[in-house]
N, C-alpha and C positions, 0 to 999 in steps of 0.2 A: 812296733808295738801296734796294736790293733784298738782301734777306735771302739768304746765303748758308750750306749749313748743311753740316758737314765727312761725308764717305763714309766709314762705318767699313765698309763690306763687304771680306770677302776673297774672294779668289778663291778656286773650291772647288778641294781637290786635287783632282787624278785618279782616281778609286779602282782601286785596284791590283786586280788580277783574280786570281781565287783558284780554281786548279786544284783539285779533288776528282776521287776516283776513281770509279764507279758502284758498286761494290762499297762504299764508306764511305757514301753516300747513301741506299743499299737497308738495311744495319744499322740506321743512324740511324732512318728511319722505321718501321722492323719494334719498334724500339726504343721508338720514343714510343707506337707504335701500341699494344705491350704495357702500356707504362705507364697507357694512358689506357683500355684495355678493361679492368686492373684496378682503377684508381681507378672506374668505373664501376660494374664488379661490384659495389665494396664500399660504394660509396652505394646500390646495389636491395637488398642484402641488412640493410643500416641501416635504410633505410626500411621493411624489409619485416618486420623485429625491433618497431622504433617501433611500426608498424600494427599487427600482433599484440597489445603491450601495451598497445597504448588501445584494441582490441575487448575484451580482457582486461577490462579494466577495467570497460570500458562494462557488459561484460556483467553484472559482479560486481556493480555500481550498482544496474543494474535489477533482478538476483534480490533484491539486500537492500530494496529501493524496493515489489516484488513481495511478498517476505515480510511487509515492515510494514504495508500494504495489506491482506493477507489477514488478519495481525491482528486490523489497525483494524478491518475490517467485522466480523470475530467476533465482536469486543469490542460491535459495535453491536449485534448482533442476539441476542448475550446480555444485555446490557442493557435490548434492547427486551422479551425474554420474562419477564426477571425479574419484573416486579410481576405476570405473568399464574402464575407457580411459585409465588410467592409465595400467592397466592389461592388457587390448585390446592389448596397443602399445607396452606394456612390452613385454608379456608372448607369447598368443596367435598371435602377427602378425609374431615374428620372424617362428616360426615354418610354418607357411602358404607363408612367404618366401621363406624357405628352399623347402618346396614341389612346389613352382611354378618356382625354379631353371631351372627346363630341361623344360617344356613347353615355358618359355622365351625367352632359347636358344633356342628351335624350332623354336620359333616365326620367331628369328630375323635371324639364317641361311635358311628359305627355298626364303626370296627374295635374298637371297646370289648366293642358289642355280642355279636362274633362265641366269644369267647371268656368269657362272663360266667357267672358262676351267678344265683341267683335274688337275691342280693344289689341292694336299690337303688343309684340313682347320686343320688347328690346333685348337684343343678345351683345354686349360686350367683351368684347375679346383682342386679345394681341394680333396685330396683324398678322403674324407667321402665324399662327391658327387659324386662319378664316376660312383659309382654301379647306380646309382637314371638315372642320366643322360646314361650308354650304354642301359638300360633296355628301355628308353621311344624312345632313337635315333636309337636305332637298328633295321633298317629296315625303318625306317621311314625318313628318308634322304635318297636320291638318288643321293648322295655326295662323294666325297672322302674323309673320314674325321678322324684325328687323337685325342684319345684326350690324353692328359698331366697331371700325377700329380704336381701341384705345391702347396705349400704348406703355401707359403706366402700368399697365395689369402685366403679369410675366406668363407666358409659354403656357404654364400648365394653369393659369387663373380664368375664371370666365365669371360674367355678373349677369344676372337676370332680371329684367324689370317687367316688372306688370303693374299701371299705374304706380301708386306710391310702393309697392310693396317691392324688395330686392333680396335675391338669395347670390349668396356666393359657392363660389365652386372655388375650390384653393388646392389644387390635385399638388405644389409644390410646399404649401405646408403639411399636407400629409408626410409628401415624402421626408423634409425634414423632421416630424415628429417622428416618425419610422426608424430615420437613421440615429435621430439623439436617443429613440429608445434601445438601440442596437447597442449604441456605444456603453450606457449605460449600464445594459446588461454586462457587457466587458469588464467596464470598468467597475462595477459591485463583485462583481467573480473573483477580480485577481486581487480587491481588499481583501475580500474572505479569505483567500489563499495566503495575504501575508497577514490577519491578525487572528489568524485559526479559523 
């Protein structure tokens, strides 16, 4: 027997014909045409907002990415100089100290000299200075001038008298302000480094 299977199809209407006038046709499309030239519009000028704020952005990334950078490497290469300051103000400043004891004291007795009467100058100093300072003063003051072991004074200290009045020469607190300013410097750098 052969399978027979029921037609649901219907016949199509007719479609009815629908008069428009050209004038309704021509609004219509002037109509969409505005709709979709400003939906348009307001998507380039979305995108073009978007864009702006992620260069924006981008940009800010990299100055701060820039900035930490610059940092960092500061931070390295004061680190890297540090034990060579540290030595500086250690080792080598006291010693160039010590050798700039007696020209110091020239320095500072020849406007002494200018106005002096016959009154001596007493020069106090450490004994391990004496030699340094009669070698570079001998002759080269046209002074009356004595000088003193004392012994309380250190290496790089020297005292100067002229009657009542006394100047100090302290070539070893120099160098310790020198080196606390060094460290100082260090150690204000590597705060900044750990609290930004």
């Amino acid at each position: 027997m052969a399978l027979r299977l029921e037609v649901f199809e219907v016949t199509a209407p007719e479609p009815a014909i629908v008069v428009t006038d050209a004038v309704a046709v021509e609004e219509g499309r002037q109509a969409s045409y505005e709709e979709g030239y400003r939906a348009g519009w307001e998507d380039a000028v979305k995108a073009r907002s978007e864009e702006e704020a992620r260069m924006q952005a981008d940009l800010a990334r990299n100055l701060q990415a820039l900035g930490f950078t610059f940092r960092e490497a500061r931070m390295h290469v004061l680190r890297g100089i540090e034990p060579l300051m540290e030595a500086l103000v250690g080792r080598i400043l006291p010693d160039m100290a010590r050798q700039m004891l007696a020209p110091l004291v020239l320095e500072t007795l020849m406007p002494l000299a200018d106005g002096m009467s016959e009154a001596p100058v007493a020069l106090l100093v450490h004994p391990s200075a004496r030699a340094c300072l009669e070698r570079l003063l001998d002759g080269a003051v046209a002074l009356p001038l004595v000088i003193h072991d004392e012994p309380s004074l250190d290496e790089g200290q020297a005292t100067i008298r002229l009657g009542v009045t006394e100047t100090q020469v302290d070539l070893d607190r120099a160098v310790t302000d020198i080196a606390a300013a060094v460290r100082s410097y260090f150690d204000l750098t590597q705060q900044e480094v750990r609290h930004g």
